[in-house]
C-alpha positions, 0 to 999 in steps of 0.5 A: 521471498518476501519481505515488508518494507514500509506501510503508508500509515494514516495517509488516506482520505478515508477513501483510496486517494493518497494524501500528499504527505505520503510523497516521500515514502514513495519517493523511497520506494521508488528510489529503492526499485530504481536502485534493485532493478531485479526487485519487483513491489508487491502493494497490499491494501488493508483496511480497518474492520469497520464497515463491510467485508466486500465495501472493505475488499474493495477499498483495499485493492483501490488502495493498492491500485493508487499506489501503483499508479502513483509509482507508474505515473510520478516515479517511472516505474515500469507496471510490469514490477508491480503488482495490487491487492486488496486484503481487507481487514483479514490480515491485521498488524495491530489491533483494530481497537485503537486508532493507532492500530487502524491507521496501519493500512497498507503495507508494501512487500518487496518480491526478489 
């Protein structure tokens, strides 16, 4: 099963470096895998659909790979609970024509 939990919003450089301000929302998941040792995290990247599908493609699963490195690295969450990827703009929560829409990029799933 699985279930959305939260997304990282506008946190991005425009690129696939996480801004400091999203510390607290990993500090939460990390908090959250600390405390369900059977649930495993499941990071989806998106993007907005400006720019290219493959450049997009890419982006994304860099974006998703951050994520999972922050939580190894700063949270001690061990990799084998976590798991990456990229969806580009195929899989939108919100419009793509308004900047509040755009900023939804990536989200994170819990896999129990």
């Amino acid at each position: 099963m699985l279930s959305c939990i939260g997304n990282l919003g506008p946190r991005w450089n425009f690129s696939f470096q996480i801004k400091p301000e999203s510390k607290p929302e990993l500090q939460e998941i990390a908090n959250l895998l600390r405390q369900s040792p059977s649930l495993n995290l499941f990071v989806v990247g998106h993007t907005d659909n400006q720019g290219g599908h493959d450049y997009n493609m890419d982006l994304s699963r860099r974006r998703a790979d951050a994520v999972v490195k922050a939580l190894v690295a700063e949270y001690g969450i061990p990799r084998s609970r976590l798991e990456a990827a990229g969806i580009s703009f195929l899989a939108p929560v919100a419009s793509n024509a308004t900047e509040e829409g755009m900023n939804d990029l990536l989200r994170w799933l819990v896999r129990s």
